[in-house]
PyMOL Python script that loads the backbone (N, CA, C, O; Angstrom):
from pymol import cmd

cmd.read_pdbstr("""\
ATOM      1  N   UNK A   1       3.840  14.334 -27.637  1.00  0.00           N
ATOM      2  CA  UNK A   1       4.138  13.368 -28.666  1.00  0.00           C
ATOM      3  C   UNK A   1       4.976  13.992 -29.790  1.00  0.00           C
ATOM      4  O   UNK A   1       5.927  13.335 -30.213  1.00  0.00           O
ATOM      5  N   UNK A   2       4.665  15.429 -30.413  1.00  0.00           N
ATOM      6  CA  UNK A   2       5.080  16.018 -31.325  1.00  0.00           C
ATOM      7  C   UNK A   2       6.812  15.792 -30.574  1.00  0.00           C
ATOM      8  O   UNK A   2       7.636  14.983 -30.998  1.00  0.00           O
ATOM      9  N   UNK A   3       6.958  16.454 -29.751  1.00  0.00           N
ATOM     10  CA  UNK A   3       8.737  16.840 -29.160  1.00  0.00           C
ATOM     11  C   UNK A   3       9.528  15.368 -29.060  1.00  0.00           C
ATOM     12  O   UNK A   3      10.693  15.204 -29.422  1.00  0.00           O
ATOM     13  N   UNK A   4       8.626  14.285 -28.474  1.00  0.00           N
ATOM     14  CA  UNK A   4       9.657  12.615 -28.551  1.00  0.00           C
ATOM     15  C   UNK A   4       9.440  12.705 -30.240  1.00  0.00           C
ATOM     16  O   UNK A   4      10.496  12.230 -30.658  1.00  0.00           O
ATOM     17  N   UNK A   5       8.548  13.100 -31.523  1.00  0.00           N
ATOM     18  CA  UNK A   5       9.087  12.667 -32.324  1.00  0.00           C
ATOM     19  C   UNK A   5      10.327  13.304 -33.111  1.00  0.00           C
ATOM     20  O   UNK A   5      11.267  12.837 -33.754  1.00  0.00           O
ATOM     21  N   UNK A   6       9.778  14.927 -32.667  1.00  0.00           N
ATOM     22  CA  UNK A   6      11.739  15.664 -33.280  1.00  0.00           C
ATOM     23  C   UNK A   6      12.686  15.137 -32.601  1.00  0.00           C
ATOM     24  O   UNK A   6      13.804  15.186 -33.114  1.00  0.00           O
ATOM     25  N   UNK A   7      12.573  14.629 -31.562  1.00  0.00           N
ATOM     26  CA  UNK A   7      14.121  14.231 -31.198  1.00  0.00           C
ATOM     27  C   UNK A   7      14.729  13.017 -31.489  1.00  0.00           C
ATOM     28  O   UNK A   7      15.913  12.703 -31.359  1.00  0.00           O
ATOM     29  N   UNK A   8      13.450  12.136 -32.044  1.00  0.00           N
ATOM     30  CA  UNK A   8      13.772  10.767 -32.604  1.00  0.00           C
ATOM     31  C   UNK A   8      14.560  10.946 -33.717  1.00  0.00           C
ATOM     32  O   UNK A   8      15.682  10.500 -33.961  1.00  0.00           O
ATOM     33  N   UNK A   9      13.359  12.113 -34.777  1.00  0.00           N
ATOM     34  CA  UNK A   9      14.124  12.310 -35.823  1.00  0.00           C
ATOM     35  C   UNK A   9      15.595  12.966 -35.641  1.00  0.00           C
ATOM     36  O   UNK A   9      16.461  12.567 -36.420  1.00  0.00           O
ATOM     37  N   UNK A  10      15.895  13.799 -34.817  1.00  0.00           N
ATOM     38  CA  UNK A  10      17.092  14.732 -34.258  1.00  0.00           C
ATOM     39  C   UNK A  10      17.992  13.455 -33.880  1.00  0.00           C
ATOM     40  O   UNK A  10      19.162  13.502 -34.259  1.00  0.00           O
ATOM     41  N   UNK A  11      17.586  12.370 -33.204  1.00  0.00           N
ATOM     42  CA  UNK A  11      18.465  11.428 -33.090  1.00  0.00           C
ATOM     43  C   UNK A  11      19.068  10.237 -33.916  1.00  0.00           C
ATOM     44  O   UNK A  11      20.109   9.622 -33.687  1.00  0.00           O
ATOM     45  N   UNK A  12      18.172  10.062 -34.924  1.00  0.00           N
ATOM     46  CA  UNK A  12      18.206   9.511 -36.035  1.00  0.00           C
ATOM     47  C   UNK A  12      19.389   9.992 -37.067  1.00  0.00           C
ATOM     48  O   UNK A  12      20.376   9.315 -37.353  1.00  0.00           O
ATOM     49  N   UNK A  13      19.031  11.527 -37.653  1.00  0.00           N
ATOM     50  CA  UNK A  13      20.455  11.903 -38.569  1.00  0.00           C
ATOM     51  C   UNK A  13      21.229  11.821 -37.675  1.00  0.00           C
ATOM     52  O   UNK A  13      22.190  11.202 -38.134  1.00  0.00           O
ATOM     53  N   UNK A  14      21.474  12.154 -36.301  1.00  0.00           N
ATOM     54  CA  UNK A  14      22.794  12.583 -35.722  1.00  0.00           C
ATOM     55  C   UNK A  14      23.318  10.985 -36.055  1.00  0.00           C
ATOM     56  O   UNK A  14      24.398  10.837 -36.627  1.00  0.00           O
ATOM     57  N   UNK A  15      22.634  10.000 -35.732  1.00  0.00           N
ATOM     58  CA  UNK A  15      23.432   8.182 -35.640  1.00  0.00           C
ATOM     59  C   UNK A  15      23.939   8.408 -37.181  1.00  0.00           C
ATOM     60  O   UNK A  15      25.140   8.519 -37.427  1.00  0.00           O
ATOM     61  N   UNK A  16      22.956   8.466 -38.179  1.00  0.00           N
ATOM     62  CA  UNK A  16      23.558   8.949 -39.813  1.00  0.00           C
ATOM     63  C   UNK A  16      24.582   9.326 -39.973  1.00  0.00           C
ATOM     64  O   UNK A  16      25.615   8.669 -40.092  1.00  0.00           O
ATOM     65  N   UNK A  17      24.428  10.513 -40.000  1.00  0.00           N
ATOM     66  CA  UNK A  17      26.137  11.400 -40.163  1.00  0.00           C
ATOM     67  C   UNK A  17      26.992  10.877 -39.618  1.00  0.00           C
ATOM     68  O   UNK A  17      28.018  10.878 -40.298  1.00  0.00           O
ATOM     69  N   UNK A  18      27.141  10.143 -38.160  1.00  0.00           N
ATOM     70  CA  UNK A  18      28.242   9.802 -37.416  1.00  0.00           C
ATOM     71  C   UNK A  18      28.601   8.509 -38.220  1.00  0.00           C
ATOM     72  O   UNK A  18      29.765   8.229 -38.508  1.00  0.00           O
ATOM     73  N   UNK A  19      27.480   7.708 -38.577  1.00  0.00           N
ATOM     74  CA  UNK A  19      28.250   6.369 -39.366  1.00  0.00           C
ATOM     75  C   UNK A  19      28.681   6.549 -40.059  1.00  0.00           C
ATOM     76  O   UNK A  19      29.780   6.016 -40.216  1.00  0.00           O
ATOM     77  N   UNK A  20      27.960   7.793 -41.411  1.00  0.00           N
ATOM     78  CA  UNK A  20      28.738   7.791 -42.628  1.00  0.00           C
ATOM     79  C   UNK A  20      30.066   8.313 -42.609  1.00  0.00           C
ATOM     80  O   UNK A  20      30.846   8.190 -43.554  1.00  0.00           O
ATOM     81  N   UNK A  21      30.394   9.045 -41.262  1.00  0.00           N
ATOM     82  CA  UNK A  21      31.507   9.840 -41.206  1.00  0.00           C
ATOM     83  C   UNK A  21      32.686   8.982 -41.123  1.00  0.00           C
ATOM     84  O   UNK A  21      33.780   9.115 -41.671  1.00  0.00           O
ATOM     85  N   UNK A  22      32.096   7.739 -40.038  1.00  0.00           N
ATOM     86  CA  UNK A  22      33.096   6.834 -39.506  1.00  0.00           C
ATOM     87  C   UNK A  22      33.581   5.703 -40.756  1.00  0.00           C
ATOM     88  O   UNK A  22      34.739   5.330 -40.943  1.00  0.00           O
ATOM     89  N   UNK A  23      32.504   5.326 -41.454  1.00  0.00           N
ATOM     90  CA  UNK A  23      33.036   4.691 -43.010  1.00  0.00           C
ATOM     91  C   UNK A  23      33.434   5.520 -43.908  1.00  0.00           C
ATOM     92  O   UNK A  23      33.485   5.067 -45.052  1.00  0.00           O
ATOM     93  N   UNK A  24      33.831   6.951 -43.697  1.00  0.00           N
ATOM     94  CA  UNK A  24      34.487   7.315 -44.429  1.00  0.00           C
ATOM     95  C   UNK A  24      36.034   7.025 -44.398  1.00  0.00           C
ATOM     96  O   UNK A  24      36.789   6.416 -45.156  1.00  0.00           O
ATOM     97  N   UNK A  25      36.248   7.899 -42.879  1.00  0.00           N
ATOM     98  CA  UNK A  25      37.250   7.232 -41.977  1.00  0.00           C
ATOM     99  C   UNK A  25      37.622   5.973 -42.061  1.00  0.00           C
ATOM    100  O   UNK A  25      38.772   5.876 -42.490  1.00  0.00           O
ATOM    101  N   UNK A  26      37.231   5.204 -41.880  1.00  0.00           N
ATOM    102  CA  UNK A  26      37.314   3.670 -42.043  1.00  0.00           C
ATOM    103  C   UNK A  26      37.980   3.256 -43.618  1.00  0.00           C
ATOM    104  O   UNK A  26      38.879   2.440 -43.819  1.00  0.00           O
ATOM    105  N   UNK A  27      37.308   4.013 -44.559  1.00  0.00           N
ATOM    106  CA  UNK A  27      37.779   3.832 -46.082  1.00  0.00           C
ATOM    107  C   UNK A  27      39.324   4.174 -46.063  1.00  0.00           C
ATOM    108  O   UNK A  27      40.385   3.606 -46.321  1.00  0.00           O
ATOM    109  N   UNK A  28      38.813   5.594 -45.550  1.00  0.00           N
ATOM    110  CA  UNK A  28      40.555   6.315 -45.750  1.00  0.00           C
ATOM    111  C   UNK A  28      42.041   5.244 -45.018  1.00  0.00           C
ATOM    112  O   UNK A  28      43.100   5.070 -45.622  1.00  0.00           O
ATOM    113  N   UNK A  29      41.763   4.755 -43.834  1.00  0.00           N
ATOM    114  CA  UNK A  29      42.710   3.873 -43.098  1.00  0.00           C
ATOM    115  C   UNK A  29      42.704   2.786 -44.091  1.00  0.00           C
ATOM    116  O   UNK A  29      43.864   2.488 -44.374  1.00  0.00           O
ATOM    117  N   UNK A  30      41.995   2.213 -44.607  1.00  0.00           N
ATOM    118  CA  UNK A  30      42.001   0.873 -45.374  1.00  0.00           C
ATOM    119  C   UNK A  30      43.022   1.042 -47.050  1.00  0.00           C
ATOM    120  O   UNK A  30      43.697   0.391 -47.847  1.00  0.00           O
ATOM    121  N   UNK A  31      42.446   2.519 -46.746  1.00  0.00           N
ATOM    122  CA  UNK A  31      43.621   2.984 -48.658  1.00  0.00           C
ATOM    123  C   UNK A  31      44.797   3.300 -47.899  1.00  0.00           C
ATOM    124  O   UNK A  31      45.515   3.749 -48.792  1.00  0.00           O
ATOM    125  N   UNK A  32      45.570   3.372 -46.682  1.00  0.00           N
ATOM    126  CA  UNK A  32      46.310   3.446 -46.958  1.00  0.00           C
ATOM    127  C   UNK A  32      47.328   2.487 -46.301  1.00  0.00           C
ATOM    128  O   UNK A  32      48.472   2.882 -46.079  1.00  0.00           O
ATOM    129  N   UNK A  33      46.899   1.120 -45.959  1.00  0.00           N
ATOM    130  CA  UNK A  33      46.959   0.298 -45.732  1.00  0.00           C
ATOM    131  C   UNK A  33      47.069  -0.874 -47.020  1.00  0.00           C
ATOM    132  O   UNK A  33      47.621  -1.971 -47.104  1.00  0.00           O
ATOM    133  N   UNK A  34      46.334  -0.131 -47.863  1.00  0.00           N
ATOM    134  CA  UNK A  34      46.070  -0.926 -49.239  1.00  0.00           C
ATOM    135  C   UNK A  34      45.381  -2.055 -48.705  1.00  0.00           C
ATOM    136  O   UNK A  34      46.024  -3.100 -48.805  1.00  0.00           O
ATOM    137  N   UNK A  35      43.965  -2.175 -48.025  1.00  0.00           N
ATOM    138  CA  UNK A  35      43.479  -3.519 -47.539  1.00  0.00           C
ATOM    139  C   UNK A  35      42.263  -2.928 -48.552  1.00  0.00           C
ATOM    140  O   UNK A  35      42.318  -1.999 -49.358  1.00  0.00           O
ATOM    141  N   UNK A  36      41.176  -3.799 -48.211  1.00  0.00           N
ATOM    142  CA  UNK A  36      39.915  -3.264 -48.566  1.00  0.00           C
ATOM    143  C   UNK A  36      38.829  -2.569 -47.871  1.00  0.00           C
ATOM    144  O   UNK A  36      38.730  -2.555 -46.644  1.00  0.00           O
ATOM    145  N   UNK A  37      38.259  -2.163 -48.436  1.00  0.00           N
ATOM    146  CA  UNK A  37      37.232  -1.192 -47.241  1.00  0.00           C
ATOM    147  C   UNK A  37      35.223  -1.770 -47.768  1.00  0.00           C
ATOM    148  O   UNK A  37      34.041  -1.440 -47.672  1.00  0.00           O
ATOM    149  N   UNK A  38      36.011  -2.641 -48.226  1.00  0.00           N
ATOM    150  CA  UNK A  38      34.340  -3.308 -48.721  1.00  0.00           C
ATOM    151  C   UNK A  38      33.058  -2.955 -46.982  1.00  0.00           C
ATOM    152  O   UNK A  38      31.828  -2.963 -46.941  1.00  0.00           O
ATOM    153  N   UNK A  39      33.810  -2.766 -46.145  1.00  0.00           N
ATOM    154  CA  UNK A  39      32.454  -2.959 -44.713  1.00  0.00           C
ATOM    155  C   UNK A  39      32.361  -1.578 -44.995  1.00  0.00           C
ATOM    156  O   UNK A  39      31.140  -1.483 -45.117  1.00  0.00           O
ATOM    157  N   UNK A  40      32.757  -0.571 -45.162  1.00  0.00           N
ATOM    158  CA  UNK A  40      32.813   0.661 -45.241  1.00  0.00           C
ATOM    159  C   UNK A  40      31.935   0.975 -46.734  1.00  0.00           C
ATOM    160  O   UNK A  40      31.338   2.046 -46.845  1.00  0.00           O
ATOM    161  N   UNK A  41      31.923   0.383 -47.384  1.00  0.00           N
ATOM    162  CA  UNK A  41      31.048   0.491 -48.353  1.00  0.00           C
ATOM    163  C   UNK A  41      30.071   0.047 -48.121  1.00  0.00           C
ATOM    164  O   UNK A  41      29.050   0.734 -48.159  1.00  0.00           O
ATOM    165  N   UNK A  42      30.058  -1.435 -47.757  1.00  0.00           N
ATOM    166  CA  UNK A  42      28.609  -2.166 -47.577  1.00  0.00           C
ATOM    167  C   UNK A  42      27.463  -1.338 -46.596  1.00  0.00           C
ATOM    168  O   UNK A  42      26.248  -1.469 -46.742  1.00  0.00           O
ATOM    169  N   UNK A  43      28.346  -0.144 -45.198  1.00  0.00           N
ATOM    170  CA  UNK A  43      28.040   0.137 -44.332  1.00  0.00           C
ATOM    171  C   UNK A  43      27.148   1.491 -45.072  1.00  0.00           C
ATOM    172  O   UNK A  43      26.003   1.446 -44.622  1.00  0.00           O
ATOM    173  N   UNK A  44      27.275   2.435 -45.860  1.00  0.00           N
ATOM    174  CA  UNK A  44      26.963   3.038 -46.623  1.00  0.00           C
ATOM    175  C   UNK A  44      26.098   3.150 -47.545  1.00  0.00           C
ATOM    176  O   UNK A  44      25.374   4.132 -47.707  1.00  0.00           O
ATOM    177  N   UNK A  45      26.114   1.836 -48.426  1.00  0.00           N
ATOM    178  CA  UNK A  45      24.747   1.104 -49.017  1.00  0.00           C
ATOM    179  C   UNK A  45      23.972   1.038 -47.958  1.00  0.00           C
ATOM    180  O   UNK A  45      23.189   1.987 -47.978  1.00  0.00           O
ATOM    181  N   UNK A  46      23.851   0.485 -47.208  1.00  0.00           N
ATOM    182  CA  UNK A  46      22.750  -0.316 -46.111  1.00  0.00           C
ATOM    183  C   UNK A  46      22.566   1.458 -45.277  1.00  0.00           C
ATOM    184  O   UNK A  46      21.894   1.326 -44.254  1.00  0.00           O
ATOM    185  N   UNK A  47      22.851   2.445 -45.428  1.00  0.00           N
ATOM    186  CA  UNK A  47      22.085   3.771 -44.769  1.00  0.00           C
ATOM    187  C   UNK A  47      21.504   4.184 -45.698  1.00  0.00           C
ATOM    188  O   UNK A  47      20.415   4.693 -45.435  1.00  0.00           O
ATOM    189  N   UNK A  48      21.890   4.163 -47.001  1.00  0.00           N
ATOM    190  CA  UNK A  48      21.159   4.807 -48.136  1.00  0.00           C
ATOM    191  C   UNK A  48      20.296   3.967 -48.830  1.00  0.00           C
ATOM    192  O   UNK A  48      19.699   4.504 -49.763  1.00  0.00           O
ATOM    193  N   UNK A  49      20.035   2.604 -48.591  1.00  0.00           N
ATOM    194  CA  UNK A  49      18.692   1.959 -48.611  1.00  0.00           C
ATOM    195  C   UNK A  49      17.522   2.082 -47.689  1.00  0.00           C
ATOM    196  O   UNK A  49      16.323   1.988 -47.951  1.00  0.00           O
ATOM    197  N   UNK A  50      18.155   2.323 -46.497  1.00  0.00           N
ATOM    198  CA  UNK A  50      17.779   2.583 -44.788  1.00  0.00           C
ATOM    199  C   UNK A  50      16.892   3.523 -45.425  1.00  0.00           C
ATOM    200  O   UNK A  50      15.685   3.358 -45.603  1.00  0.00           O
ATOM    201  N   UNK A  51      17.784   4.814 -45.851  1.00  0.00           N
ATOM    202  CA  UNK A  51      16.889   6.083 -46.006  1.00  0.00           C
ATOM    203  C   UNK A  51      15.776   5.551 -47.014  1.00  0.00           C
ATOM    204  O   UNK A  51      14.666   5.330 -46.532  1.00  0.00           O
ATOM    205  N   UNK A  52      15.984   5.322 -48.405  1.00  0.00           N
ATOM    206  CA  UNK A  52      15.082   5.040 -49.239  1.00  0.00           C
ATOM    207  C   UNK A  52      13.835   4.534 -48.760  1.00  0.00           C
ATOM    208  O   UNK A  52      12.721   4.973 -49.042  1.00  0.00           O
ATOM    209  N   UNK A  53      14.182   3.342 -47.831  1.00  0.00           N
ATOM    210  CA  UNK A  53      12.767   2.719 -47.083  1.00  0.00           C
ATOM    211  C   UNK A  53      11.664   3.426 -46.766  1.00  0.00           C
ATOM    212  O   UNK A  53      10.485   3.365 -47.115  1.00  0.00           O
ATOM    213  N   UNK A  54      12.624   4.487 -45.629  1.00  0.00           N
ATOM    214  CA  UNK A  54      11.914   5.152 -45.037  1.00  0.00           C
ATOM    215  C   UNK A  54      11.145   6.497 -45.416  1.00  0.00           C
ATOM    216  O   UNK A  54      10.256   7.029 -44.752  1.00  0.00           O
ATOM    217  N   UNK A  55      11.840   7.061 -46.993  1.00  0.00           N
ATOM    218  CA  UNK A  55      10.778   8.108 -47.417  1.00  0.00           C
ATOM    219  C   UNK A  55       9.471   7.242 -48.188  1.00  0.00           C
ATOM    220  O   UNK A  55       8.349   7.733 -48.305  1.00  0.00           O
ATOM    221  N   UNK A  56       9.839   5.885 -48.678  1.00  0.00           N
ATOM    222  CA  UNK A  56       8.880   5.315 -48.867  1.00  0.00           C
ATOM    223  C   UNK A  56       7.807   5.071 -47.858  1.00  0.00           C
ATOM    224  O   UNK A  56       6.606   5.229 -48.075  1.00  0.00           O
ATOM    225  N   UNK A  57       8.340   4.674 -46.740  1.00  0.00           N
ATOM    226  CA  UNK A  57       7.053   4.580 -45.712  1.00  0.00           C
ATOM    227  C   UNK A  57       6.161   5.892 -45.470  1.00  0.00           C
ATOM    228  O   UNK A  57       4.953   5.802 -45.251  1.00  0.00           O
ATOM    229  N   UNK A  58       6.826   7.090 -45.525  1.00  0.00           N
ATOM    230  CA  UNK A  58       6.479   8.381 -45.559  1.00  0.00           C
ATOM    231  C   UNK A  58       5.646   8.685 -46.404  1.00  0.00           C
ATOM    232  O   UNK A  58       4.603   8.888 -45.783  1.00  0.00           O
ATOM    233  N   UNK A  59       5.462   8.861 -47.609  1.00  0.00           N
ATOM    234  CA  UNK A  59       4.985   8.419 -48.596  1.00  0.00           C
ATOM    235  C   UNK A  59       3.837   7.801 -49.062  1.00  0.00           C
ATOM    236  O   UNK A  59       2.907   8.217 -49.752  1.00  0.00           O
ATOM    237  N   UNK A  60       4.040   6.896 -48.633  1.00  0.00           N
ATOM    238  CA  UNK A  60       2.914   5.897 -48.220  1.00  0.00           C
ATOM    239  C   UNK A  60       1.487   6.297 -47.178  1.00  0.00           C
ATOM    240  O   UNK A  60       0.257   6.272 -47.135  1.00  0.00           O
ATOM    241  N   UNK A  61       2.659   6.648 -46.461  1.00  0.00           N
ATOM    242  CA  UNK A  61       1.343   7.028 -44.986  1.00  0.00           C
ATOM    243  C   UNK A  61       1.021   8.186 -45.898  1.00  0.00           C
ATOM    244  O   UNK A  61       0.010   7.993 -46.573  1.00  0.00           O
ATOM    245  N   UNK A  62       1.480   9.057 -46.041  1.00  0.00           N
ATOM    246  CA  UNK A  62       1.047  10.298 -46.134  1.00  0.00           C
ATOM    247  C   UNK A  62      -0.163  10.067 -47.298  1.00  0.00           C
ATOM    248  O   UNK A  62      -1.224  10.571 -46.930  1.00  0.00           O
ATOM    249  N   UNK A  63      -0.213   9.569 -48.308  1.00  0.00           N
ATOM    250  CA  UNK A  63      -0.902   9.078 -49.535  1.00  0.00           C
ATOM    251  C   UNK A  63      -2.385   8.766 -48.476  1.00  0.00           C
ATOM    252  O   UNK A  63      -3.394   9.470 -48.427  1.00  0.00           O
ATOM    253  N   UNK A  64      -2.162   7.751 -47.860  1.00  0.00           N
ATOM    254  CA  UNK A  64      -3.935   7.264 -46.742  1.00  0.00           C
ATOM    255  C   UNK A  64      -4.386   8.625 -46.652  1.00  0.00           C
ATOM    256  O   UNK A  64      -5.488   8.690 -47.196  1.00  0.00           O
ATOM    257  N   UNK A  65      -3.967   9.911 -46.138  1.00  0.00           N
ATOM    258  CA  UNK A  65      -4.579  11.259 -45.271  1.00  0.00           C
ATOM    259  C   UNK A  65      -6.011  11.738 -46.872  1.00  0.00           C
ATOM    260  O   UNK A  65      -6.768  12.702 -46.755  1.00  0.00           O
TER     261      UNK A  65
END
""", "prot")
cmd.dss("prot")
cmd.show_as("cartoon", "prot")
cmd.util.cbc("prot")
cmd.orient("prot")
């Protein structure tokens, strides 16, 4: 049980990093295009609430022990 959960977590940042990388990317094509990159932002908010959630749930549980 311990090893499926490091790799969840191991699989978890890896999806992270790759999105934030790709809305970065995504920003940069949009500036120089001069369009907007609002999904690339919105996409960014919505991982860094993602995260927030989830040290809260952490948190939480851990508080019951």
């Amino acid at each position: 049980m311990q090893l499926y959960t490091i790799f969840l977590l191991a699989a978890k940042i890896y999806l992270i990093v790759g999105t934030w990388r790709s809305a970065e990317k995504y920003k940069i094509l949009k500036k120089k295009k001069k369009q907007s990159a609002f999904w690339a932002y919105a996409g960014q908010v919505y991982i860094v609430l993602s995260i927030i959630q989830k040290v809260g749930y952490m948190i939480r549980g851990f508080q019951s022990f």
